[in-house]
N, C-alpha and C positions, 0 to 999 in steps of 0.2 A: 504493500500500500504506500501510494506516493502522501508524504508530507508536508511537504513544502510545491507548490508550484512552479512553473518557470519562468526564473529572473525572479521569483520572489526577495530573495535573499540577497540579489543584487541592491535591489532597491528599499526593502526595508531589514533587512541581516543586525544592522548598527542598531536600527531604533530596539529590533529584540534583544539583543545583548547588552543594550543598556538596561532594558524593564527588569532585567534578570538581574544583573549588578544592584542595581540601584535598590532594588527591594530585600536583595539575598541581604547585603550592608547594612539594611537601616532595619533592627530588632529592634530600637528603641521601644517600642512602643509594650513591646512583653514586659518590659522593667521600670518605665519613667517614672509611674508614681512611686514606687517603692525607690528610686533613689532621688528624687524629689523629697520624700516623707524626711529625709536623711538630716535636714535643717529648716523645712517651710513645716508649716499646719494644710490639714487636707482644704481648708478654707481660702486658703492662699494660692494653693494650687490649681482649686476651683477657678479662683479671680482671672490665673494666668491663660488657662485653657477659653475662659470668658472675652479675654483680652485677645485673644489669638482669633474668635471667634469673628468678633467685632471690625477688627481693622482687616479681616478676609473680605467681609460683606461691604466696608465702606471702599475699598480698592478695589474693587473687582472689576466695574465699570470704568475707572479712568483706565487702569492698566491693560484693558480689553483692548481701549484707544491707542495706547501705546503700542501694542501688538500691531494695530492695521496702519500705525503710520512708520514703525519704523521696522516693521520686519518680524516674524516668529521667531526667527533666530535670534534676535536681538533679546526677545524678550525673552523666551527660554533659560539663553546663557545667563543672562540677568540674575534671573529668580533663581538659577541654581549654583550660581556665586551668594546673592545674600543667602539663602538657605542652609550653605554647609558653613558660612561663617556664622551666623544667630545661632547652629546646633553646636559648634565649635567653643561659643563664647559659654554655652551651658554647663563647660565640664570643669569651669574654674569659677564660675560666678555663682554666687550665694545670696547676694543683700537684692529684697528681693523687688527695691524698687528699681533697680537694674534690670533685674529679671522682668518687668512690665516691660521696658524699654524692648528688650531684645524678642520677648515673645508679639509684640507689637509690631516691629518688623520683620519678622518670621513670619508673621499673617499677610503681612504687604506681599511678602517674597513669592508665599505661594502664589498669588493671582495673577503672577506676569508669569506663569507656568500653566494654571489651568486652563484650559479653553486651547493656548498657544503651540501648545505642542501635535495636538492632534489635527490642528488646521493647518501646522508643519508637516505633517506624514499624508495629507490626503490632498494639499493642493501639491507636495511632492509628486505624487504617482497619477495627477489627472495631468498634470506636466506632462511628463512620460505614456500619457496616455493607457494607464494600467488603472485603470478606475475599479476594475474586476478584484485587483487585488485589495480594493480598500476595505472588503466585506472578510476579507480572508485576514486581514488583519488585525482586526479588533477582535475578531475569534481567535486568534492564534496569541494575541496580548495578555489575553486575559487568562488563558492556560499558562503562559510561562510567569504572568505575576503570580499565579497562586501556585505553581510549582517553588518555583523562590521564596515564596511565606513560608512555606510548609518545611523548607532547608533551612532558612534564616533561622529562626528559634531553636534549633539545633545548635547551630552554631552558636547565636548567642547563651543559648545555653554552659557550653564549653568554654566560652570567652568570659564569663562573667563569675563562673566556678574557678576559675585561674584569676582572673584580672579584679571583679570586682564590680561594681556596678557601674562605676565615673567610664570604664571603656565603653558603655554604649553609645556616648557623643562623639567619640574620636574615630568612632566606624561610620556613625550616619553622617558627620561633617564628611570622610572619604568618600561614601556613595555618593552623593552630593558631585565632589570634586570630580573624582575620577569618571563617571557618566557623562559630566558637563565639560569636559576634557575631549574626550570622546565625539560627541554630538557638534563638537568645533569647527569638524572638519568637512561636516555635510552641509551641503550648497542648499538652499532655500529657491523654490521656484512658487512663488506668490502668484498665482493668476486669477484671482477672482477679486473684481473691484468691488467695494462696498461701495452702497449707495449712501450718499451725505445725507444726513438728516439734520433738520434744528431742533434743537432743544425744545420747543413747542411741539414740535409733530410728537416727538418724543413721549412730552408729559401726557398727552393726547392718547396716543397708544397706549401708556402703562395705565390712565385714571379710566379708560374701557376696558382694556384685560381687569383690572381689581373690580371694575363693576358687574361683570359680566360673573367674577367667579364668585364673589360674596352675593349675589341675586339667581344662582346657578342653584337647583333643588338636590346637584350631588359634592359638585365639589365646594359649595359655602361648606358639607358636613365635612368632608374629606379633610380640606385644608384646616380646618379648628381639630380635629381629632389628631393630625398630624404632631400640630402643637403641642398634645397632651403627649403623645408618644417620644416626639424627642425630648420633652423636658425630661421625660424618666429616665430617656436612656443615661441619664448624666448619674442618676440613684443605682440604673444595673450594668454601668461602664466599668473600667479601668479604676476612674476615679477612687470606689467604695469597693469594689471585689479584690483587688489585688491587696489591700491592707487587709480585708475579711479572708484572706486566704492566709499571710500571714503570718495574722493573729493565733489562725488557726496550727498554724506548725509546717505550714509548705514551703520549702527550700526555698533560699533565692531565686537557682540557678532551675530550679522545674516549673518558673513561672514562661522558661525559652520552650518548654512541650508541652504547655498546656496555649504556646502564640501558633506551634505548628501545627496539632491538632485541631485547634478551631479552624483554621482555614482549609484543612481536609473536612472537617465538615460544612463548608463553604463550596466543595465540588459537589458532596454526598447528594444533599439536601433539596438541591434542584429537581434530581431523579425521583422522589418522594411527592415535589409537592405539587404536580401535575395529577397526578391520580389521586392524591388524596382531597387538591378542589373540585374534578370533577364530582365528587360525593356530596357536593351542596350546590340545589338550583342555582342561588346566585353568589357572584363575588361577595357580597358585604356580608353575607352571614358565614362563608370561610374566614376570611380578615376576623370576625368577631370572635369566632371560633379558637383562633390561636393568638387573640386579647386574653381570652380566659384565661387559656393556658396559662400565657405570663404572667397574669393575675396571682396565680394560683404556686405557679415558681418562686413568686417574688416574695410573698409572705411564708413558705416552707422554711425561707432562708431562718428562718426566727429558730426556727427546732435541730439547727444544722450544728453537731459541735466535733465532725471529724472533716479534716481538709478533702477526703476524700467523696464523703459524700456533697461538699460543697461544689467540689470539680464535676460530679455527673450533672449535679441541677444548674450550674453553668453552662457546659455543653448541650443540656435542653435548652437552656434559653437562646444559645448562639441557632441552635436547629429549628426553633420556632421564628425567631429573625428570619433567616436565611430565606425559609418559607414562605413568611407574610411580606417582604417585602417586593418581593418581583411580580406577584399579583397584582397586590396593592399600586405598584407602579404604573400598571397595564390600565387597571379599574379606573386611576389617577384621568391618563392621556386619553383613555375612550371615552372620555365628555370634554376634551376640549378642540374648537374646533380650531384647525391649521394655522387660520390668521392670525390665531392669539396666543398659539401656543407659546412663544419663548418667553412671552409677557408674563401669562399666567404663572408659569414654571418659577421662574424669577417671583415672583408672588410668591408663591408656595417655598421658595430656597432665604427670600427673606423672612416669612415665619419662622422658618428651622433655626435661622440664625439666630435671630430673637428669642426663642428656644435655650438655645444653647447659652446666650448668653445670661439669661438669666437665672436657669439652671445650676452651672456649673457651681459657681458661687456659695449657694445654697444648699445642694448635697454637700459638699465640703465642710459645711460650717455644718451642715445636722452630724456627717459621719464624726467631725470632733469632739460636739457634745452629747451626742445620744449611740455612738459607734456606729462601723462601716452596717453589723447587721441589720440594725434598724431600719438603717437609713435604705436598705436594698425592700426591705418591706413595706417602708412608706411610697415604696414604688408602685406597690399595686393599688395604693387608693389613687395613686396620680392616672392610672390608667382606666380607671372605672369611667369618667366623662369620653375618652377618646375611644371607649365600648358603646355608651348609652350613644354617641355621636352614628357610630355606626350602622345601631339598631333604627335610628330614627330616618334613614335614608330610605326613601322611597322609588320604584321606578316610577317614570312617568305614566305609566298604565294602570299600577296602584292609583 
């Protein structure tokens, strides 16, 4: 069985051996709160991931700008210079209004990368006239990023059993570097002109997308249920599980396979949840379906006092994730129509953000005074509205 197509590898080979570096490199994320915890309060670290959140959503749209006027390249290499320096400055710096500073520009860094890089690999290959390959691509990204998750926690597993926990900034600051090293030397073929808009057409466009989806009979419920779901995830994230695991007696360094783990059930999970929605007439009553679950996850954690049985009710909630969200996504885009979609979507991604930003802060400050496991069970009253939201959603034939 052929794998790769012809000249694939020609023309996007570099963008795949970057996705795979760059992800194998950066475990951070298996360890940061627990080396974070090392001198901040989980409240403060709440504030910084808040912070991070914040200046993603207010940059997002100027750096967009910058992307179409000076190049993908431009902007890429950008954001992946400030990125591995803001994760570099993490491995020495402690005071933690510093630390606002750098996770502050760490949020900027990302947004001259989002958007930017993938409109680098596909106005690439309509260049070259490979437009066939741009479908084969995104399928093939996305198996080698989560082959790379699945190795990275391994490794940093190993790397942080020797080293410690301060070396997971000096590997993500490298991925960083060494990808954006890399990616230097590929040429940029831009051919699609944006059309100028004013600022008035603008406001125009987004004050009808927000009216249309708050006066909309699925997604006004959609997008406020949304709300409710990411504010919890910040009660059943990183955040409050990694110190609830801990607490509990789990290694430092078995926090790297319980990061490779989750994202093998990240492949699993898809294969599941196709036949397990077709068992409910409609999407919203699947989606409701595995609210409960979590519901019902998140309050167990109360009775939970071996690390081990904390890891399996973990790995259920990453599989009920995994599950409700690619529906949900589906359920999301089949009520909006074409002309509004990027508007709406943007809509719905500054909810999340405001979400988050409000969030973070506040698990943080409950898991310090009332501990991580409470604070994972106050999760399920948060998600009871973005349940009742659910139920309350009608078809138009209803």
């Amino acid at each position: 069985m052929k794998i790769f197509q012809k000249d694939e590898l020609k023309h996007v080979g570099v963008f795949y051996l970057e996705r795979f570096i760059a992800h194998l490199l950066f475990f951070a994320p298996a360890f940061w709160i627990l080396q974070f915890q090392q001198y901040l309060s989980l409240f403060q670290i709440g504030i910084l991931f808040s912070i991070l959140s914040i200046s993603s959503f207010i940059f997002e749209i100027p750096t967009g700008a910058i992307a179409d006027l000076y190049g993908r390249k431009f902007s890429v290499i950008l954001g992946y210079i400030l990125t591995a320096i803001s994760v570099l400055f993490l491995s020495f710096i402690q005071d933690f209004k510093i630390l606002i500073l750098v996770f502050f520009v760490w949020g900027i860094a990302g947004t001259f990368i989002s958007g930017a890089k993938e409109s680098w690999v596909v106005d690439n290959l309509n260049y070259k006239r490979k437009k066939h390959l741009v479908k084969e691509f995104f399928i093939k990204e996305q198996s080698i990023v989560l082959g790379s998750l699945f190795l990275s926690g391994f490794l940093g597993a190993y790397l942080v059993s020797k080293s410690g926990l301060n070396i997971i900034w000096t590997f993500a600051a490298m991925s960083y570097f060494i990808t954006g090293f890399m990616l230097f030397f590929i040429r940029v073929h831009k051919i699609t002109k944006e059309k100028k808009t004013s600022f008035s057409e603008l406001f125009k466009q987004s004050k009808k997308s927000i009216k249309y989806a708050l006066n909309h009979h699925v997604l006004f419920f959609i997008i406020f249920a949304t709300f409710f779901i990411m504010f919890r995830d910040s009660f059943g994230g990183d955040l409050v599980w990694q110190p609830f695991l801990k607490n509990l007696g789990l290694p430092l360094y078995a926090f790297g396979f319980i990061f490779s783990i989750s994202t093998l059930l990240g492949v699993i999970a898809p294969i599941f949840t196709k036949a397990l929605s077709k068992k409910f007439k409609k999407e919203k009553n699947y989606l409701a379906f595995l609210l409960v679950l979590t519901i019902i996850l998140d309050f167990s954690v109360i009775f939970v006092n071996s690390y081990i049985v904390g890891i399996i009710i973990l790995f259920l909630m990453f599989i009920t994730m995994f599950m409700f969200m690619p529906i949900n996504q589906n359920f999301f885009h089949s009520h909006i129509p074409g002309r509004l979609r990027a508007t709406v979507t943007s809509f719905n991604g500054m909810i999340i953000a405001l979400a988050y930003a409000l969030s973070f802060p506040l698990s943080g400050y409950l898991a310090d005074i009332i501990t991580p496991r409470y604070t994972i069970a106050l999760g399920s009253v948060i998600l009871i509205p973005a349940l009742i939201l659910y139920l309350k959603i009608k078809d138009k034939k209803e």
